[in-house]
C-alpha positions in Angstrom: -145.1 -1.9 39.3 -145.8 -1.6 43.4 -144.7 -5.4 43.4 -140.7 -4.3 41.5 -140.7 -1.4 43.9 -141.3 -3.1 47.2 -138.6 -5.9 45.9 -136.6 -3.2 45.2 -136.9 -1.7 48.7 -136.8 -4.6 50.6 -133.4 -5.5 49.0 -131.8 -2.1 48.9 -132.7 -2.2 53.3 -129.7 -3.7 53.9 -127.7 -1.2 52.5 -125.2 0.9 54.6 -125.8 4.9 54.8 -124.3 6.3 51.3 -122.1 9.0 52.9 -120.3 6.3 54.9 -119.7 5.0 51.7 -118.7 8.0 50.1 -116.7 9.5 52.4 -113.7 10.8 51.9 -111.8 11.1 55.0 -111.8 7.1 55.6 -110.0 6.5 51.9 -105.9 6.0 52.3 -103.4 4.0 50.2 -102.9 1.1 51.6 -99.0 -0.3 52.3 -99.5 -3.6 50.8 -101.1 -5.8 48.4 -102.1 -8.1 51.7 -103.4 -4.8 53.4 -105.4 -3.8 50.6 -106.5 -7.8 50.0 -108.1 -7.4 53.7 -109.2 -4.1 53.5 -111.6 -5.1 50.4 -112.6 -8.2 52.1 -114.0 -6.1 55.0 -115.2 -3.5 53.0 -117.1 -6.4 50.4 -119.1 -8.0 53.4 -119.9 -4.8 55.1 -120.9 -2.8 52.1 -121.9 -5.9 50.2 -125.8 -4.5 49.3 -124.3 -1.1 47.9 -121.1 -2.2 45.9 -124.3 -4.4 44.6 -126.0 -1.6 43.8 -123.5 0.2 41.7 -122.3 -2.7 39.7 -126.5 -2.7 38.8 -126.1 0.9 38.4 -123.4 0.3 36.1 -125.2 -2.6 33.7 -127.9 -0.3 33.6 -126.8 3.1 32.3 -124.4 1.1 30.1 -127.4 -0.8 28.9 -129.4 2.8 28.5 -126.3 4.0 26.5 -126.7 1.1 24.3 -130.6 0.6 23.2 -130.3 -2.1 20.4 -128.6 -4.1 23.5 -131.1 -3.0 25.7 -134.3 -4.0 23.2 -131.9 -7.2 22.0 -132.1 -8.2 25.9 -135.5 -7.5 26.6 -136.7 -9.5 23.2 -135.1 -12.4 24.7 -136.6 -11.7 27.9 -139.7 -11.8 26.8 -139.3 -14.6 24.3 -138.2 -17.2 27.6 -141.1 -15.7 29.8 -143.3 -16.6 27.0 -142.4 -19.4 25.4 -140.8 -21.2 28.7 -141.3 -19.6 32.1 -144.9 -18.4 31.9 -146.4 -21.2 29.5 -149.1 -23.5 31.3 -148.0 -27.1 31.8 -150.9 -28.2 29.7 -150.9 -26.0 27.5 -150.5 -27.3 23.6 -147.2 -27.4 22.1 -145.9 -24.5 19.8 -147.2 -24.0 16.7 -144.9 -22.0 14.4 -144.1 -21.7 10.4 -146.6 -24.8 9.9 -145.0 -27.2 12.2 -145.5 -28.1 16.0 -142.9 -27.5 18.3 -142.1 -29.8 21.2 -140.9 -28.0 24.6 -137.6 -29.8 23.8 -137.5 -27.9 20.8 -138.6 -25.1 22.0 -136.1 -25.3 24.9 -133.1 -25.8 22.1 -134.2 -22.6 20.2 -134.4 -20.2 23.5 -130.7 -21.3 24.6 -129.7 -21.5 20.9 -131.2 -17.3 20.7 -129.4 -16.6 24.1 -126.5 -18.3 22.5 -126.8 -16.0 19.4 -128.0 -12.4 21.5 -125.1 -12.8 23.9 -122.1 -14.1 22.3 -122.7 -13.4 18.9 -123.4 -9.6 18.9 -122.4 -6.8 20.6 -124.6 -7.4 23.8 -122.0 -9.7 25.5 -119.7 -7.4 25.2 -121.2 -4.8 26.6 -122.8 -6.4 29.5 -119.0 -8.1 30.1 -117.6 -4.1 29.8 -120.2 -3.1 32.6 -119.7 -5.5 35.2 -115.6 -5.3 34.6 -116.0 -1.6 34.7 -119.0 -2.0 37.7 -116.2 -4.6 39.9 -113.3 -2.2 39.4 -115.2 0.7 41.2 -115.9 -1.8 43.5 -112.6 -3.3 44.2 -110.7 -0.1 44.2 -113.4 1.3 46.6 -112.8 -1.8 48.5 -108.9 -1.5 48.5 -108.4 2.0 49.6 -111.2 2.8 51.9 -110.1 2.0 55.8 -112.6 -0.7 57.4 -111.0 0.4 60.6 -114.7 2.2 62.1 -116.5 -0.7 60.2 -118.7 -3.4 62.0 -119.7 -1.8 65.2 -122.9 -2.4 65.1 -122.1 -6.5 64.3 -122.8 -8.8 67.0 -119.1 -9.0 69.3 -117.9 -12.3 69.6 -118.4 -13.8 72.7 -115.7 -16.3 73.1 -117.3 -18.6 70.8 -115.2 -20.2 67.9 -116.3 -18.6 64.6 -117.5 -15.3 63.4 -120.7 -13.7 64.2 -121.7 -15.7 60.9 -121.3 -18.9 62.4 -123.2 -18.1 65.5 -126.3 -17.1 64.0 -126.3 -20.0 61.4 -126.2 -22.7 64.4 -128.2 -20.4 66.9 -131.2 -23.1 66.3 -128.9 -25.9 68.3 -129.4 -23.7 71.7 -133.4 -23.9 71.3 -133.2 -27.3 70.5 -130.6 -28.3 73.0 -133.0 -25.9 75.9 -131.4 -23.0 75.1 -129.0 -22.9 78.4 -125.9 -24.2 76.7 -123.1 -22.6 74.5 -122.5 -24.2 71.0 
């Protein structure tokens, strides 16, 4: 359990202060479609870890509200870790109902159950209503909230062609190149 909380930590550390998020005064109905098409893309990659968070906040209370989805999900869960993911490579084929499974076999009946638990009961649809409802929070967060204060603390661009993006991915060509020149 100390293992799921430090991942959950570490990955929820690159999230933005909440009341920036939340706050109201920066929200404004934007003119157009193209100004609220930029504003979202500017408000996706600078709140990017907690629009994250609430679309996982959003599969998991409506996967709470639903427990047979919940318990169908977690059956299968366990089934793959089981059967698949955690099996030994030496370890003997499955035995089952008198006849020995190969791990082709086995293979065809975890994607055929995932097959069945997602698409052929209610689970699908539920996890599809979640992340719909969880991306348009997101995208009408994104739309009307005004990125205008947003990035100051990103790296400024320094003449160089690109984005701060681009300059951090090729930073390794300066140490390699003596680290005196610009890319």
């Amino acid at each position: 359990m100390g293992r799921l909380y430090d991942s959950a930590k570490r990955s929820l550390s690159g999230a933005r202060p909440w009341p920036e998020l939340l706050d109201r005064a920066a929200l404004s109905r934007p003119d157009s479609l193209s100004d609220a098409t930029a504003r979202l893309r500017k408000n996706l990659a600078y709140f990017r870890v907690n629009y994250a968070a609430l679309v996982a906040l959003s599969l998991a209370v409506s996967l709470l509200a639903h427990p047979f989805s919940l318990a169908a999900l977690l059956a299968l869960l366990a089934a793959w870790c089981f059967l698949y993911l955690l099996r030994p490579a030496d370890a003997a084929p499955l035995n089952a109902f008198g006849r020995t499974f190969s791990d082709r076999e086995t293979l065809g009946g975890l994607i055929a159950a995932s097959v069945f638990v997602v698409f052929l009961t209610s689970v699908g649809g539920i996890i599809f209503s979640a992340l719909a409802l969880g991306a348009a929070v997101v995208c009408a967060h994104g739309a009307f909230r005004v990125p205008e204060d947003l990035f100051l603390d990103e790296v400024p661009d320094q003449g160089i062609v690109g984005n701060a993006a681009t300059l951090n991915l090729l930073s390794f060509i300066n140490g390699a190149a003596g680290g005196g020149g610009r890319v």
